[in-house]
FIKOLZA-1660 file (N, C-alpha, C; in steps of 0.1 Angstrom, whole numbers, plus 5000, padded with zeros to 4 digits):
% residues 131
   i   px   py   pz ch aa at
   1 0754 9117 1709  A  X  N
   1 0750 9129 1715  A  X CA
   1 0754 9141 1707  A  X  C
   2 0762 9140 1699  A  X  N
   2 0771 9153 1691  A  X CA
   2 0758 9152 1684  A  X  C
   3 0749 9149 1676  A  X  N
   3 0736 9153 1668  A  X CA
   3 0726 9155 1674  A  X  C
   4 0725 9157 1690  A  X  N
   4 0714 9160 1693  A  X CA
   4 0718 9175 1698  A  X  C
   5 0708 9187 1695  A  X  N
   5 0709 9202 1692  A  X CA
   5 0713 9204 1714  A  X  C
   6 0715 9212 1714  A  X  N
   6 0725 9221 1727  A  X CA
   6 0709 9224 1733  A  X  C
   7 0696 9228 1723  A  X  N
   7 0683 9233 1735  A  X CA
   7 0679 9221 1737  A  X  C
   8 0684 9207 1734  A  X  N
   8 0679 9196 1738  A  X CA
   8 0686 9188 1753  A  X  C
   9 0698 9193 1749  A  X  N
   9 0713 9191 1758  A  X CA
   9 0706 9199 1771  A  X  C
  10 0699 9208 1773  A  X  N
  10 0699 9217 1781  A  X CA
  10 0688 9213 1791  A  X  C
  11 0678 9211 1778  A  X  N
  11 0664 9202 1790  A  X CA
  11 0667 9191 1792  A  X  C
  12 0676 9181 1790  A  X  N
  12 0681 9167 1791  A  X CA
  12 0685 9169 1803  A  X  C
  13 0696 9179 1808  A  X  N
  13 0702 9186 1822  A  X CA
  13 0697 9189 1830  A  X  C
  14 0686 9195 1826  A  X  N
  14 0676 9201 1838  A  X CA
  14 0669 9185 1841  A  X  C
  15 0662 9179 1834  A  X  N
  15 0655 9165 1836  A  X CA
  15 0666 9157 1848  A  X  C
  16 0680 9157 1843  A  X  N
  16 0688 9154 1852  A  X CA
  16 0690 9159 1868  A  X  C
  17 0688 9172 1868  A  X  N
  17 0686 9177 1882  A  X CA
  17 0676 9177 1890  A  X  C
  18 0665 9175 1882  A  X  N
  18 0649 9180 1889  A  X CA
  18 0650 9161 1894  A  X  C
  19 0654 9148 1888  A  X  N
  19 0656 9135 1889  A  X CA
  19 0664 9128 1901  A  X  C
  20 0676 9134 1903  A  X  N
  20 0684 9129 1909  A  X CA
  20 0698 9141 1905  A  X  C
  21 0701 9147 1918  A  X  N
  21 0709 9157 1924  A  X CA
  21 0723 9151 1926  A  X  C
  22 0723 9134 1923  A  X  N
  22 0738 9128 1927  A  X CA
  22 0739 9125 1912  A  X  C
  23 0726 9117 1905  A  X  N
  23 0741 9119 1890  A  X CA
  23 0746 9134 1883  A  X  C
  24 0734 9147 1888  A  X  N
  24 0735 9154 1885  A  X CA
  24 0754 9159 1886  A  X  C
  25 0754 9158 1898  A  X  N
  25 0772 9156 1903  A  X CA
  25 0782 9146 1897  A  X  C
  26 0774 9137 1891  A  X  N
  26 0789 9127 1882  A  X CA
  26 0788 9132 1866  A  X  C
  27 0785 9141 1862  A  X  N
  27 0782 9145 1848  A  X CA
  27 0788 9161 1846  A  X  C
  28 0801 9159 1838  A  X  N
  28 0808 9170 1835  A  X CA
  28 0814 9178 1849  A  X  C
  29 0819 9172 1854  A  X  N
  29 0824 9173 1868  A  X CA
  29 0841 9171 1870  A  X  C
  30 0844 9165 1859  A  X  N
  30 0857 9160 1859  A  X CA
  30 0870 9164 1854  A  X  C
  31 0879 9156 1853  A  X  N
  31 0889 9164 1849  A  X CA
  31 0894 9155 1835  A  X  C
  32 0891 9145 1831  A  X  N
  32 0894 9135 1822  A  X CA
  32 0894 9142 1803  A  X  C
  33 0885 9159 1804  A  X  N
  33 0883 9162 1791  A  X CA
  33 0893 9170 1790  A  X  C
  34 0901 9178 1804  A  X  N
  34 0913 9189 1800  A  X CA
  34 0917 9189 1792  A  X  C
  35 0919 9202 1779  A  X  N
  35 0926 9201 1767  A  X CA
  35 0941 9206 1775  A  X  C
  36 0951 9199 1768  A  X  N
  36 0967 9200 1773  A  X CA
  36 0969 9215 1772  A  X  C
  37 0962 9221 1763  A  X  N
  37 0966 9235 1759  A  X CA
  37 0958 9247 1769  A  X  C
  38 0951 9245 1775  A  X  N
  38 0945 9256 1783  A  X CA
  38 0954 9264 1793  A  X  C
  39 0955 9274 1789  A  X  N
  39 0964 9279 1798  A  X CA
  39 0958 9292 1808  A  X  C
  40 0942 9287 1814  A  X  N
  40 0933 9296 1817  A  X CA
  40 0940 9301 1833  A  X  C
  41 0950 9288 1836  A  X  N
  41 0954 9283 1849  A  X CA
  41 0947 9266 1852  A  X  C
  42 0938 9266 1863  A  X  N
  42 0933 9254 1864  A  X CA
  42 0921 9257 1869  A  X  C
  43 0914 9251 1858  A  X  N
  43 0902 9257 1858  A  X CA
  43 0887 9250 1869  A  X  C
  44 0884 9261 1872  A  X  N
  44 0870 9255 1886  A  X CA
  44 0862 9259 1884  A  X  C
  45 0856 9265 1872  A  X  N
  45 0844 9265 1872  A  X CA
  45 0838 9270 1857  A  X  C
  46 0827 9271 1853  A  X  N
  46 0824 9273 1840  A  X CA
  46 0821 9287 1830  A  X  C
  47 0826 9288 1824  A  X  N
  47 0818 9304 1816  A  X CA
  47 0821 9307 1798  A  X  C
  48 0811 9308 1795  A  X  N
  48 0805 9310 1778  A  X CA
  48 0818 9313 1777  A  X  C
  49 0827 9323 1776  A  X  N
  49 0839 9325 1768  A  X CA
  49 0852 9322 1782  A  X  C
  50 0855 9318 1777  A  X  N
  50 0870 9317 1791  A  X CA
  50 0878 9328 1785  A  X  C
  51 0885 9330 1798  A  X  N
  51 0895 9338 1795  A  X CA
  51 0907 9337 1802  A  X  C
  52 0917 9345 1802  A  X  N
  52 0929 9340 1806  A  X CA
  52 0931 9345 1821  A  X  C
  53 0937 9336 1830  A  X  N
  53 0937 9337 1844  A  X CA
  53 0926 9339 1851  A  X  C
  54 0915 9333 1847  A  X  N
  54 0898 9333 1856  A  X CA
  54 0895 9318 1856  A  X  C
  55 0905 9311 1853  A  X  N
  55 0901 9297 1862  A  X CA
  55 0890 9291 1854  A  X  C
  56 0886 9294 1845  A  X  N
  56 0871 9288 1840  A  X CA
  56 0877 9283 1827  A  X  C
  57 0862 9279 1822  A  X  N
  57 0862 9266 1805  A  X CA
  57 0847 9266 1804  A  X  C
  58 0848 9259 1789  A  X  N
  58 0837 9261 1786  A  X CA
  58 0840 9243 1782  A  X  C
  59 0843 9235 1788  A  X  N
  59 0848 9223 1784  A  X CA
  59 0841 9212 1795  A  X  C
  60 0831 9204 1795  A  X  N
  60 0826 9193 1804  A  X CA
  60 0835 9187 1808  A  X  C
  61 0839 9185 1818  A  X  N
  61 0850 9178 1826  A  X CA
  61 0858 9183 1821  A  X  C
  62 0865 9196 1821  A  X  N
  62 0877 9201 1817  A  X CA
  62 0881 9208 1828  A  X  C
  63 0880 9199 1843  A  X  N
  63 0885 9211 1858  A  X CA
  63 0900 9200 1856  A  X  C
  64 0906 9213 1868  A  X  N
  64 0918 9210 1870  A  X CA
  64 0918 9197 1880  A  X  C
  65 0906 9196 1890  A  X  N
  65 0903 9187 1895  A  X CA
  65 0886 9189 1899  A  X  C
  66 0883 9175 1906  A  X  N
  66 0870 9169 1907  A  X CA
  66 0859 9183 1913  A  X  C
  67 0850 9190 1906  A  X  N
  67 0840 9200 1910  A  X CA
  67 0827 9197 1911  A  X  C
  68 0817 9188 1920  A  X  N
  68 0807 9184 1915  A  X CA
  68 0801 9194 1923  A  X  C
  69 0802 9206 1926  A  X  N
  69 0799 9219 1928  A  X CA
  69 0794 9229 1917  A  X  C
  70 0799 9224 1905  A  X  N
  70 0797 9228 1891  A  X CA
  70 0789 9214 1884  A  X  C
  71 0777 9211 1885  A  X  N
  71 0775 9197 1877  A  X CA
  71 0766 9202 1866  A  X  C
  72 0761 9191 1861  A  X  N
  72 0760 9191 1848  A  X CA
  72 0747 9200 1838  A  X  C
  73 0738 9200 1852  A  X  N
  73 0729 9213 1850  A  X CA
  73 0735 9228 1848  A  X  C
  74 0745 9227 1855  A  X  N
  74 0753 9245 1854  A  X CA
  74 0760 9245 1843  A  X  C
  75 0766 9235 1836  A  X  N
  75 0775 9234 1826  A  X CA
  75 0766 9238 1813  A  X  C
  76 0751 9229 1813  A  X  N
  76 0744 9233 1807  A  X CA
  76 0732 9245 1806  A  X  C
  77 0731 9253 1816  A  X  N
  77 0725 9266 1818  A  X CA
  77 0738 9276 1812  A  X  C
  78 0755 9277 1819  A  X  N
  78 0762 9285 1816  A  X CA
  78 0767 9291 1802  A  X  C
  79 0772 9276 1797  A  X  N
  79 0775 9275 1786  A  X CA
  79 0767 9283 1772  A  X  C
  80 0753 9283 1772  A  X  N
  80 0751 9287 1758  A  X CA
  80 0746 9279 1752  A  X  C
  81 0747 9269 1755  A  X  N
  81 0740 9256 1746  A  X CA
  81 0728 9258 1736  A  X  C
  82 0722 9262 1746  A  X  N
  82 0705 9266 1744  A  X CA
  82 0707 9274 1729  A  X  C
  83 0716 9280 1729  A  X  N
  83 0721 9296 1718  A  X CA
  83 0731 9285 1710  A  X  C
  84 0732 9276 1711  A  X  N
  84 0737 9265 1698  A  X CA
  84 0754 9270 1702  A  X  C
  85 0760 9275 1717  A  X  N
  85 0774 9281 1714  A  X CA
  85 0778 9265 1728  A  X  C
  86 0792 9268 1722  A  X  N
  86 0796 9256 1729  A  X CA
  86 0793 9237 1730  A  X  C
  87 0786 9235 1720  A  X  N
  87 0779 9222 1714  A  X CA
  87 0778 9224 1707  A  X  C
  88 0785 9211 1701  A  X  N
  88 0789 9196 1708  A  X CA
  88 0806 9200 1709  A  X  C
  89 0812 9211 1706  A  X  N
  89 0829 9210 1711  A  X CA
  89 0828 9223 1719  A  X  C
  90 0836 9221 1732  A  X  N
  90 0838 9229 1741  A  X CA
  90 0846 9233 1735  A  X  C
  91 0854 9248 1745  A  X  N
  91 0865 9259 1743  A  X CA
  91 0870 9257 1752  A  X  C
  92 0886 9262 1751  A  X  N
  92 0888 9268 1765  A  X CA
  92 0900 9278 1760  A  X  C
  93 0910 9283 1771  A  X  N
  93 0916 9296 1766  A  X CA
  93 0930 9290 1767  A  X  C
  94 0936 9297 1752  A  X  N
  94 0954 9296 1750  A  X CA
  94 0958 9308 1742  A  X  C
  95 0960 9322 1750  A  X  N
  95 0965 9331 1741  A  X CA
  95 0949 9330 1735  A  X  C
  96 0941 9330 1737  A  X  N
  96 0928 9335 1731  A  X CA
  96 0917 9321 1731  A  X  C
  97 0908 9324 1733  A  X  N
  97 0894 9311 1734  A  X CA
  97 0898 9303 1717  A  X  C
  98 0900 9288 1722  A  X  N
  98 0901 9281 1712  A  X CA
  98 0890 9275 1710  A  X  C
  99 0886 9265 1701  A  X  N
  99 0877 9253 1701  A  X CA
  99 0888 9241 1703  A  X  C
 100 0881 9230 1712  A  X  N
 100 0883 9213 1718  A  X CA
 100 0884 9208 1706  A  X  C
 101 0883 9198 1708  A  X  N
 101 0886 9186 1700  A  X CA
 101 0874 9187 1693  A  X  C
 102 0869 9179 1681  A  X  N
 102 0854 9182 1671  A  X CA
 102 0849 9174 1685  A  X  C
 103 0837 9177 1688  A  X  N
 103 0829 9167 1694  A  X CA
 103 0834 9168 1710  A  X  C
 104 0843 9177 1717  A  X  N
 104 0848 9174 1726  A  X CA
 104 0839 9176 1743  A  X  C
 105 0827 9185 1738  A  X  N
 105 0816 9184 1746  A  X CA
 105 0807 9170 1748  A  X  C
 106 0804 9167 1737  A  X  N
 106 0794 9153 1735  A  X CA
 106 0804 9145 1741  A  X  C
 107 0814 9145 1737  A  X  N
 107 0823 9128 1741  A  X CA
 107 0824 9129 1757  A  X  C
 108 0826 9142 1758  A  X  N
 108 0831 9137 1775  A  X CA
 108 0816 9137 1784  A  X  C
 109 0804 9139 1779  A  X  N
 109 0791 9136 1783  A  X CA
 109 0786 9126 1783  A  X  C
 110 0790 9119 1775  A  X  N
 110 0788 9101 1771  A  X CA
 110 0800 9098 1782  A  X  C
 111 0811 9102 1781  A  X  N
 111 0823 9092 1786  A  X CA
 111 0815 9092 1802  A  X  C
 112 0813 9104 1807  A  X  N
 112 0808 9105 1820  A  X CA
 112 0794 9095 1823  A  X  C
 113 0786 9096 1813  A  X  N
 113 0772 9089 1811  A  X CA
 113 0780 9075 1815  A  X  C
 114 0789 9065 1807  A  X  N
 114 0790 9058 1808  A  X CA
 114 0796 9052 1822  A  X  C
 115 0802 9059 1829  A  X  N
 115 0806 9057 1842  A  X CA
 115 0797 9057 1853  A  X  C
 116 0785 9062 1850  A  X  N
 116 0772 9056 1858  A  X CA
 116 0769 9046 1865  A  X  C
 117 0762 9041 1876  A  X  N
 117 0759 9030 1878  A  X CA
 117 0747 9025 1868  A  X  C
 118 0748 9010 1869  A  X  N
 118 0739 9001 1860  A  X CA
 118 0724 9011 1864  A  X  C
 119 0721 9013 1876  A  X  N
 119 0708 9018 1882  A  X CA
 119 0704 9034 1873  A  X  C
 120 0719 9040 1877  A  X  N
 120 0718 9053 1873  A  X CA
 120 0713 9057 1855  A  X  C
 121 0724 9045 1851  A  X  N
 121 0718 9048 1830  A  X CA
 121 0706 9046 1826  A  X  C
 122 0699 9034 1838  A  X  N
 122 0685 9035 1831  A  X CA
 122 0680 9046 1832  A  X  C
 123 0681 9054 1844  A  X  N
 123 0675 9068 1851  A  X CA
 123 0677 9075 1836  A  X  C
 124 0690 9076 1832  A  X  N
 124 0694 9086 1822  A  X CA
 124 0687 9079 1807  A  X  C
 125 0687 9073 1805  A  X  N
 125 0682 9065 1791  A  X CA
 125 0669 9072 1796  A  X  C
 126 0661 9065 1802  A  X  N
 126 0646 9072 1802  A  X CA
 126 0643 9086 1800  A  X  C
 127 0650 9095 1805  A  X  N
 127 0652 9109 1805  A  X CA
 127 0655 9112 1788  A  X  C
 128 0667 9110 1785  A  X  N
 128 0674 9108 1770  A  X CA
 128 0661 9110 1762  A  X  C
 129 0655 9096 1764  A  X  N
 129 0644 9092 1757  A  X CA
 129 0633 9103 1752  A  X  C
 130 0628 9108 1765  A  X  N
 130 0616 9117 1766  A  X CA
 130 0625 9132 1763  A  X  C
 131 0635 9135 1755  A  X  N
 131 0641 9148 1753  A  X CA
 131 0638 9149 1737  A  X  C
% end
């Protein structure tokens, strides 16, 4: 996923929502990407630059806990994608907006992808496909 461009990431998401409204909810929803360093507080919800003490990230599954109130269509409308910012490595804030790990967007979209049901990946493979 890290080689495929952020305006592809974006209609991939929307294809995701307009499909099915429940995996849209298991995709970047989680808390499994938290970088140890964010010190935004704990973050619930998404925005292009984080900043300090507003609770947000620019990081797919980087909540403090489970938000599928924020899924994976918002992550990818909010973020910037589209505008090549925040893909394929999220940010989040320490003493100023960092960059994640190389790749730290893409990885935790696959990690999530893969936690799918058997039913759900075909859903998503066929979408994938047609992006």
């Amino acid at each position: 996923l890290a080689k495929t461009s952020g305006k592809d990431i974006v209609q991939f998401a929307n294809a995701v929502k307009i499909t099915s409204t429940e995996i849209d909810k298991k995709v970047c929803t989680g808390t499994h990407a938290k970088d140890a360093g964010d010190s935004s507080g704990s973050p619930t919800s998404y925005k292009e630059e984080p900043s300090s003490g507003n609770n947000d990230t620019a990081q797919c599954s980087g909540f403090s806990s489970k938000q599928e109130g924020h899924p994976f269509s918002e992550f990818a409308r909010v973020l910037g994608l589209r505008e090549g910012k925040n893909w394929p490595t999220g940010r989040y804030y320490e003493s100023g907006v960092k960059d994640g790990a190389p790749n730290s967007n893409a990885k935790a979209v696959a990690t999530d992808l893969t936690k799918l049901t058997p039913e759900e990946k075909t859903i998503v493979a066929g979408l994938l496909a047609k992006t």
